[in-house]
N, CA, C and O atoms as a Maestro MAE file, in Angstrom:
{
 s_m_m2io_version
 :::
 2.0.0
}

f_m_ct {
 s_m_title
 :::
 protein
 m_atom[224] {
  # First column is atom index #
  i_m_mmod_type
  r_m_x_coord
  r_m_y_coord
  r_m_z_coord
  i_m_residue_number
  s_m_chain_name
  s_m_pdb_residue_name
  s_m_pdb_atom_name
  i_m_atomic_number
  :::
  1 25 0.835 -1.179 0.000 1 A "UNK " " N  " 7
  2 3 0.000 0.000 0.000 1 A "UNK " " CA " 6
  3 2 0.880 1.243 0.000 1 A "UNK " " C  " 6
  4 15 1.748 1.412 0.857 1 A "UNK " " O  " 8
  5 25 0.581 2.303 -1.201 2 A "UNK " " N  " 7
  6 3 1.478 3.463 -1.226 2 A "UNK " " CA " 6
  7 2 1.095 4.635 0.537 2 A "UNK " " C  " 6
  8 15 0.110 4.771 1.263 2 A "UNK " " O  " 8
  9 25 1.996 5.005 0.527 3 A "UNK " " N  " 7
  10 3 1.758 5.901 2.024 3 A "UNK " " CA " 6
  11 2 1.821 5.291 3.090 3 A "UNK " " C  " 6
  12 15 1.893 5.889 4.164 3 A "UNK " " O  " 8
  13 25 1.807 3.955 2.987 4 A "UNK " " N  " 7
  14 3 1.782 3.084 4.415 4 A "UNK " " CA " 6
  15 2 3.444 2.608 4.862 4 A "UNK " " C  " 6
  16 15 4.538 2.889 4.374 4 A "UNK " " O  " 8
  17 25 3.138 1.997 5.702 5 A "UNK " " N  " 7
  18 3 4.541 1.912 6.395 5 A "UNK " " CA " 6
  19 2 4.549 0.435 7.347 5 A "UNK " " C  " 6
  20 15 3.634 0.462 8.170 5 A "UNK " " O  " 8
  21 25 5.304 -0.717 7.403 6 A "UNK " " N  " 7
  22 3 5.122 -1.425 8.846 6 A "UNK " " CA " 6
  23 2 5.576 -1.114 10.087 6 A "UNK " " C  " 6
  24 15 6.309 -0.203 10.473 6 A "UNK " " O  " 8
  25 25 4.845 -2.316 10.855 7 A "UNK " " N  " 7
  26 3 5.723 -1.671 12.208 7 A "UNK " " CA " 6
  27 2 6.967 -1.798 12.226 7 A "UNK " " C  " 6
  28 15 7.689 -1.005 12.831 7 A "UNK " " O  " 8
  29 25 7.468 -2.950 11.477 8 A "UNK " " N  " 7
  30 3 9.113 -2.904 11.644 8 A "UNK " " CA " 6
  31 2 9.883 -2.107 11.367 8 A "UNK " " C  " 6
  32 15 10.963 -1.933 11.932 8 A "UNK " " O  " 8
  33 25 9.293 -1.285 10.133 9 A "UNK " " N  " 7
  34 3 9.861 0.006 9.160 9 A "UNK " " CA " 6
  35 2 9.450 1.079 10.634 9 A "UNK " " C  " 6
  36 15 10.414 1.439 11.308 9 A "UNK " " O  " 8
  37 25 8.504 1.390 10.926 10 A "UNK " " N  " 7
  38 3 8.362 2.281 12.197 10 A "UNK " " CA " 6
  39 2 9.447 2.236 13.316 10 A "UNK " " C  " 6
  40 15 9.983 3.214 13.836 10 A "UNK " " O  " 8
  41 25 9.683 0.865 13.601 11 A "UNK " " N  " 7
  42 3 10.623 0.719 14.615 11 A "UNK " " CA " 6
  43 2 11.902 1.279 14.344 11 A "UNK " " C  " 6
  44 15 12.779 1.916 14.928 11 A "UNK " " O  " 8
  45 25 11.704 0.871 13.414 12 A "UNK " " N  " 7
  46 3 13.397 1.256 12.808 12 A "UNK " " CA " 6
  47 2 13.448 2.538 12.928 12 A "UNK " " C  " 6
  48 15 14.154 3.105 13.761 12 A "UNK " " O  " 8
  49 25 12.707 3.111 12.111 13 A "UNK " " N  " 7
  50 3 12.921 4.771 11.936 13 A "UNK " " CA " 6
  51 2 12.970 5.333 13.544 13 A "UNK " " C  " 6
  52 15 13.931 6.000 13.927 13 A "UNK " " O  " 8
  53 25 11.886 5.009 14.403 14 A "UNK " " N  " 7
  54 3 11.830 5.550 15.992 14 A "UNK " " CA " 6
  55 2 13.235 5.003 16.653 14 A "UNK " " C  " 6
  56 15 13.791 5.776 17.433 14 A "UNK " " O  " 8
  57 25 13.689 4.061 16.465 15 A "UNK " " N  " 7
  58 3 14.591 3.698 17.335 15 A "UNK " " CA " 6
  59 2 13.861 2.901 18.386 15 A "UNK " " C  " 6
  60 15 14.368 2.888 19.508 15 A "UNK " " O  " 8
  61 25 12.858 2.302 18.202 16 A "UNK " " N  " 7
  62 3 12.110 1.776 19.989 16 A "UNK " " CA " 6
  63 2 11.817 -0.136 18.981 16 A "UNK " " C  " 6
  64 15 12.212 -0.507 17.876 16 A "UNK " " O  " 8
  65 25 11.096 -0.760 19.910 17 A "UNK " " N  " 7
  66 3 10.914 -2.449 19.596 17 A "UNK " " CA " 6
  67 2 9.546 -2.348 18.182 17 A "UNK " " C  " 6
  68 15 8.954 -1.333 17.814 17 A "UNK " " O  " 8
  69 25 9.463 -3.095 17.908 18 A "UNK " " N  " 7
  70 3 8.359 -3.379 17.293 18 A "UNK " " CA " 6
  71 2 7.088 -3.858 18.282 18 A "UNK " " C  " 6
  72 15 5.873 -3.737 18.122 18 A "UNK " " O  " 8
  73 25 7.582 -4.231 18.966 19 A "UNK " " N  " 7
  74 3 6.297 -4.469 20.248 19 A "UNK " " CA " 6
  75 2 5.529 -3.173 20.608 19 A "UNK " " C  " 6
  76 15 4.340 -2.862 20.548 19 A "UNK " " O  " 8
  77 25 6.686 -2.517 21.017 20 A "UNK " " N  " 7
  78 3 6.511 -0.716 21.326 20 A "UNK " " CA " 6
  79 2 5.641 -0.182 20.406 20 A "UNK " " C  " 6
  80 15 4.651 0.134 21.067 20 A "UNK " " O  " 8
  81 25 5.488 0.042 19.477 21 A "UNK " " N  " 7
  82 3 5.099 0.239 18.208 21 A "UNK " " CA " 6
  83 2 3.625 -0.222 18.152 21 A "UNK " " C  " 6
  84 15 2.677 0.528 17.918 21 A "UNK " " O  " 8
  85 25 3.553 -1.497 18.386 22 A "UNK " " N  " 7
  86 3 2.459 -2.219 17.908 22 A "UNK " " CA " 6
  87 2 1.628 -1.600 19.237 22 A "UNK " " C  " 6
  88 15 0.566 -1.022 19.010 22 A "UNK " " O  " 8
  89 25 2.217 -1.747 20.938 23 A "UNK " " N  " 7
  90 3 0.939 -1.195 21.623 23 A "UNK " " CA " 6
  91 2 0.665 0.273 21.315 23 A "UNK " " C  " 6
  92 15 -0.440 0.791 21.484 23 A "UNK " " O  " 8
  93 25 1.545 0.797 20.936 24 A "UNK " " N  " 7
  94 3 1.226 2.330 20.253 24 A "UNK " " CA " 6
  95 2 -0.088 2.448 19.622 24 A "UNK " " C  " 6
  96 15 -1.040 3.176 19.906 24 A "UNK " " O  " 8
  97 25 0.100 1.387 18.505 25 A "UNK " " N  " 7
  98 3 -1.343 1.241 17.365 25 A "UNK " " CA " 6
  99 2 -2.168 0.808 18.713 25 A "UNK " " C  " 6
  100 15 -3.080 1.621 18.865 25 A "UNK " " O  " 8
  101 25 -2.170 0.010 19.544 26 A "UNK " " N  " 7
  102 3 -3.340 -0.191 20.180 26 A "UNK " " CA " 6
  103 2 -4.298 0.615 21.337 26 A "UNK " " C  " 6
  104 15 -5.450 0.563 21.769 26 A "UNK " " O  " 8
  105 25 -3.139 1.338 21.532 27 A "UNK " " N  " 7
  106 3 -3.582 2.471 22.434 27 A "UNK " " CA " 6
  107 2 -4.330 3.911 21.483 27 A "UNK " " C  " 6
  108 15 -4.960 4.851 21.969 27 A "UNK " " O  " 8
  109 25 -4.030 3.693 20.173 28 A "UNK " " N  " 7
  110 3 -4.466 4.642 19.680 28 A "UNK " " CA " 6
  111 2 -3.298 6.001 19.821 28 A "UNK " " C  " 6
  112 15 -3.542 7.191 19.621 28 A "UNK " " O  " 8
  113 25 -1.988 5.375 20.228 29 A "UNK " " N  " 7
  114 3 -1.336 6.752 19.848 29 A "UNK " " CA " 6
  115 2 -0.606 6.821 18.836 29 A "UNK " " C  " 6
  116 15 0.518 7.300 18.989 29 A "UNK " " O  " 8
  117 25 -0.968 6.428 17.697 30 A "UNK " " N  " 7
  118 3 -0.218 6.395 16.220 30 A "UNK " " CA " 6
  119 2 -1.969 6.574 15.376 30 A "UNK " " C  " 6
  120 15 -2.806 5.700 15.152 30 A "UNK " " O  " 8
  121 25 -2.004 8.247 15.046 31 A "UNK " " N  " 7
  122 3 -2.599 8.777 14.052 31 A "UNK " " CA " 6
  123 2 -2.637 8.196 12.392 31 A "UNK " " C  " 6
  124 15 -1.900 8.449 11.438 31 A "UNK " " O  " 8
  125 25 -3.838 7.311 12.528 32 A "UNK " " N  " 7
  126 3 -3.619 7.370 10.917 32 A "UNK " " CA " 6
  127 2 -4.028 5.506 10.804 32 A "UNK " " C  " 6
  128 15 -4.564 4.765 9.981 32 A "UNK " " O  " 8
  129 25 -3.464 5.392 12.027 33 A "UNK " " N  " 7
  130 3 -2.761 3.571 11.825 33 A "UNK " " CA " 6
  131 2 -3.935 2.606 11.874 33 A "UNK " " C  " 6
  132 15 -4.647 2.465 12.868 33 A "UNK " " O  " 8
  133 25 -4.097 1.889 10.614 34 A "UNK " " N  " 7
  134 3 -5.411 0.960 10.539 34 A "UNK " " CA " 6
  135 2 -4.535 -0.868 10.892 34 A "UNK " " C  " 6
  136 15 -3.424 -1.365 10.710 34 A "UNK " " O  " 8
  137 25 -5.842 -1.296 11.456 35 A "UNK " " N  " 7
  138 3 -5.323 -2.492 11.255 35 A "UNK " " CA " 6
  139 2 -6.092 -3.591 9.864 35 A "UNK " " C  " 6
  140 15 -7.268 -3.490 9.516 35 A "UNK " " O  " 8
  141 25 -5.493 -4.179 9.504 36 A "UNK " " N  " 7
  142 3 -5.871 -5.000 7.941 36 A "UNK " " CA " 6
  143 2 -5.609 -6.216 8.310 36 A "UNK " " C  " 6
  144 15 -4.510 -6.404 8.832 36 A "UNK " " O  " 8
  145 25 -6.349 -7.132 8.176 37 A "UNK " " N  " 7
  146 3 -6.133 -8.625 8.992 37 A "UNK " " CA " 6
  147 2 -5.225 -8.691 9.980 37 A "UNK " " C  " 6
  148 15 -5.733 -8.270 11.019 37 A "UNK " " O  " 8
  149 25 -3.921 -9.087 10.149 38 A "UNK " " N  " 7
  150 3 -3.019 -9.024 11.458 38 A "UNK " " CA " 6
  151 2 -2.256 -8.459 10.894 38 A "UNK " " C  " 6
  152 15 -1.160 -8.860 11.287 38 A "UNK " " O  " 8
  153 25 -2.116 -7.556 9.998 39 A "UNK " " N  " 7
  154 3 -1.323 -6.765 10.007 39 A "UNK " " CA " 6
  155 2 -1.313 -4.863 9.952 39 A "UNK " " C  " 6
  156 15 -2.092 -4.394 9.122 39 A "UNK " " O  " 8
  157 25 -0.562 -3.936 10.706 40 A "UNK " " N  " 7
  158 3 -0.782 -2.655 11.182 40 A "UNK " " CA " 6
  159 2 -0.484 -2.176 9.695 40 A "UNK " " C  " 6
  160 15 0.331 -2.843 9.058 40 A "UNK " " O  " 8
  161 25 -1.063 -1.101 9.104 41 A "UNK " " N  " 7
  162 3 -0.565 0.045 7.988 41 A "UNK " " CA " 6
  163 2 -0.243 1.189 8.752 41 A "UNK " " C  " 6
  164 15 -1.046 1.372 9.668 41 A "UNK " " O  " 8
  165 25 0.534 1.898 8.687 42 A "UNK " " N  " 7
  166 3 1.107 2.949 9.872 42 A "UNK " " CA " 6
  167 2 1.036 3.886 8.527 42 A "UNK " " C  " 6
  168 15 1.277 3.406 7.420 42 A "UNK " " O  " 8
  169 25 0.719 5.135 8.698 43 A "UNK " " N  " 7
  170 3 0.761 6.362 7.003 43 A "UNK " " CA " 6
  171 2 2.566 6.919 7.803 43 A "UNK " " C  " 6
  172 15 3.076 7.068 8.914 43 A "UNK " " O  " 8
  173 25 2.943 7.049 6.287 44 A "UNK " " N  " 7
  174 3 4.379 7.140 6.493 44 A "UNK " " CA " 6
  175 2 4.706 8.650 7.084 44 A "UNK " " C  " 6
  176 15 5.769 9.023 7.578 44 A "UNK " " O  " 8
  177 25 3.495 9.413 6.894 45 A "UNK " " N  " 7
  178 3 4.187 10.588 8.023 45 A "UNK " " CA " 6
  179 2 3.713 10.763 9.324 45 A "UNK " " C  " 6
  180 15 3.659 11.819 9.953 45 A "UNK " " O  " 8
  181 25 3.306 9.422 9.750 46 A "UNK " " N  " 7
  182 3 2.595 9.527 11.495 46 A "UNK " " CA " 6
  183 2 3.738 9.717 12.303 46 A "UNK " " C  " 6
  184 15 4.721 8.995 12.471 46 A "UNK " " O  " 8
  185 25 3.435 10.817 12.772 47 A "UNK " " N  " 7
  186 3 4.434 11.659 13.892 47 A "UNK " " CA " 6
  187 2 4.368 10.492 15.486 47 A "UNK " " C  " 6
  188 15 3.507 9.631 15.665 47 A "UNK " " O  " 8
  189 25 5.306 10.752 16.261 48 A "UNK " " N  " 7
  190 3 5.745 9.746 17.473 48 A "UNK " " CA " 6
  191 2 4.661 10.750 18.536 48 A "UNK " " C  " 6
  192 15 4.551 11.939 18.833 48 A "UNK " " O  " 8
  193 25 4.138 9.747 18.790 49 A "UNK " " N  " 7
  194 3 3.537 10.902 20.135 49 A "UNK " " CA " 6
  195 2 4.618 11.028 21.476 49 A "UNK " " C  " 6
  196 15 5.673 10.400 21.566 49 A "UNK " " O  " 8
  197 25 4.266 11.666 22.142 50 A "UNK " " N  " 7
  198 3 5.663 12.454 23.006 50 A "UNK " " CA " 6
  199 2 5.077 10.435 23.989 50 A "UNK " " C  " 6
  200 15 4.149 9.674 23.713 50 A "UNK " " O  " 8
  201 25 6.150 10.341 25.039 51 A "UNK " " N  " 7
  202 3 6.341 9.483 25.746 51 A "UNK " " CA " 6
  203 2 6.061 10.158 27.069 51 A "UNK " " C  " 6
  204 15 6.688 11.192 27.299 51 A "UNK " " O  " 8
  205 25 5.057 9.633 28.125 52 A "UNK " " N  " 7
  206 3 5.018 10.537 28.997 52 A "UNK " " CA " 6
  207 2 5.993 10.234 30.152 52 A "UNK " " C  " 6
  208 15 6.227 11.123 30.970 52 A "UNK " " O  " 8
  209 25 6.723 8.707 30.286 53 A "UNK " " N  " 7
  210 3 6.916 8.517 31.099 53 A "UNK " " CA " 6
  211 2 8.622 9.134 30.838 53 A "UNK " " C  " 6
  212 15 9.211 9.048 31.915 53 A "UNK " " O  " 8
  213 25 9.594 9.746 29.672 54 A "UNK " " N  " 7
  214 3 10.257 10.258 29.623 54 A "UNK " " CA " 6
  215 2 10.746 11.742 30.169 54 A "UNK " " C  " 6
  216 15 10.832 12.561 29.253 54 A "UNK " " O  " 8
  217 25 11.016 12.147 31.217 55 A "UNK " " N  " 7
  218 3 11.507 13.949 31.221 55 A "UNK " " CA " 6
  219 2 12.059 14.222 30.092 55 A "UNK " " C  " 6
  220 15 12.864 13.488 29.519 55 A "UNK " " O  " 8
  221 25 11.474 15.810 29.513 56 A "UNK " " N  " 7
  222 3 12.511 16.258 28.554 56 A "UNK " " CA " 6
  223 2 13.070 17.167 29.397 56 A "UNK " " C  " 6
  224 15 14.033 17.839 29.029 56 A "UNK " " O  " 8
  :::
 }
 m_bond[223] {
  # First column is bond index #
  i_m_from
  i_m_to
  i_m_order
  :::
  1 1 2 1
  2 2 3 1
  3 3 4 2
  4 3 5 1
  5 5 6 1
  6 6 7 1
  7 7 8 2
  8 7 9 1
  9 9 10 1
  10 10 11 1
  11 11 12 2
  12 11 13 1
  13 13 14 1
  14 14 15 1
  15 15 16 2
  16 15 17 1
  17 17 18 1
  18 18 19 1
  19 19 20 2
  20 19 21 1
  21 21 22 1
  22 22 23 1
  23 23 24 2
  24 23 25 1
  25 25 26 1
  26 26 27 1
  27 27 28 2
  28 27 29 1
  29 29 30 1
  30 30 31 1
  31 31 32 2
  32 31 33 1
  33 33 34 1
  34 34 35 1
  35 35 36 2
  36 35 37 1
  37 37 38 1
  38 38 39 1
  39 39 40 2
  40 39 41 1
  41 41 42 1
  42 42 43 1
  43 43 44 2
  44 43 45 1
  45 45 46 1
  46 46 47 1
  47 47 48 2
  48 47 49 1
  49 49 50 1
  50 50 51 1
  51 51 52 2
  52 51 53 1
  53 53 54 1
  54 54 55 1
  55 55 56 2
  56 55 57 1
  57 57 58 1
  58 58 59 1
  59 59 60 2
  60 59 61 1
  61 61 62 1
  62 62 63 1
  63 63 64 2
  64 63 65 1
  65 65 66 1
  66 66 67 1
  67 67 68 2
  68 67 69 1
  69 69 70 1
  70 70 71 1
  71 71 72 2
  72 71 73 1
  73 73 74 1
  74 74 75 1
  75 75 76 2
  76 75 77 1
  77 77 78 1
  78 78 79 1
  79 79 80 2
  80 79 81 1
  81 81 82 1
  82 82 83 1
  83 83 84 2
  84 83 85 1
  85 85 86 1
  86 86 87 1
  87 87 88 2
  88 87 89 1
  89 89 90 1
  90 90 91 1
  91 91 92 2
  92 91 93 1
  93 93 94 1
  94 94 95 1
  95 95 96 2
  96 95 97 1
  97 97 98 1
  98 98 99 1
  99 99 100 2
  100 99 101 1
  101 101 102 1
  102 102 103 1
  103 103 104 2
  104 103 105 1
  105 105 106 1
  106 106 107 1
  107 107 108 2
  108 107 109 1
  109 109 110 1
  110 110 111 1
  111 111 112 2
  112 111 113 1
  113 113 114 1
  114 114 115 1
  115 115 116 2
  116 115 117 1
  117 117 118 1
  118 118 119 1
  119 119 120 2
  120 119 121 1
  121 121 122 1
  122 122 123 1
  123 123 124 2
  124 123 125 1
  125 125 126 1
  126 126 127 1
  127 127 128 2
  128 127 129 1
  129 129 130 1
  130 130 131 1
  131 131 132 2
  132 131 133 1
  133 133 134 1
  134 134 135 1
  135 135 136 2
  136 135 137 1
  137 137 138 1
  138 138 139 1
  139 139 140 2
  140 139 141 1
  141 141 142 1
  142 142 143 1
  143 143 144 2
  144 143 145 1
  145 145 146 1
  146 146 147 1
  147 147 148 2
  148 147 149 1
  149 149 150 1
  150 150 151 1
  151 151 152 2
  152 151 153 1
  153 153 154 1
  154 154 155 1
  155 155 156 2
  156 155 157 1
  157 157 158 1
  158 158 159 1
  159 159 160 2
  160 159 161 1
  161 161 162 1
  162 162 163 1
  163 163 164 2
  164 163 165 1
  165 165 166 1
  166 166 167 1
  167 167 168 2
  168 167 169 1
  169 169 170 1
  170 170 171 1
  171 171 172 2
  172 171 173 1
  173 173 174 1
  174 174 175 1
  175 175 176 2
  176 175 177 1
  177 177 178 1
  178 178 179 1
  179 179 180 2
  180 179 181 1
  181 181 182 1
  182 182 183 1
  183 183 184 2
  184 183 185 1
  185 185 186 1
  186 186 187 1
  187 187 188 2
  188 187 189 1
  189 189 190 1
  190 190 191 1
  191 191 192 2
  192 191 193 1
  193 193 194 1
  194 194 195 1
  195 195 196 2
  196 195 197 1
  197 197 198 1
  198 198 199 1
  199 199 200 2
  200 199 201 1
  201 201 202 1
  202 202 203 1
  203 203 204 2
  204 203 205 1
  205 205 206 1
  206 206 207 1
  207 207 208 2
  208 207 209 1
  209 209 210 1
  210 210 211 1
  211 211 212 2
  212 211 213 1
  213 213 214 1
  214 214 215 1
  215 215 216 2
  216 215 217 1
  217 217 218 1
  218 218 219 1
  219 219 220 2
  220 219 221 1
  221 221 222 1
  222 222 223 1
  223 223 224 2
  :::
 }
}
């Protein structure tokens, strides 16, 4: 699918697990992200939502 992205391709780019990623899609903090049988489409410019449990 053009514009889409996986989670592994996500992981990569964030730097975090693919697990990470995937509860992201489930929590609903990845804008955009459908799920299609067992697998996530992430749109290739879905921004990282901030991490709360990080200080900046």
């Amino acid at each position: 699918m053009d514009g889409y992205i996986t989670i592994n391709e996500v992981a990569e780019k964030w730097e975090v697990t693919p697990r990470r990623v995937r509860a992201m899609c489930l929590n609903g903090q990845i804008g955009g992200a459908a799920k299609l049988g067992r697998e996530w489409a992430i749109p290739t410019d879905a921004e990282r939502s901030q991490d709360g449990r990080i200080a900046l």
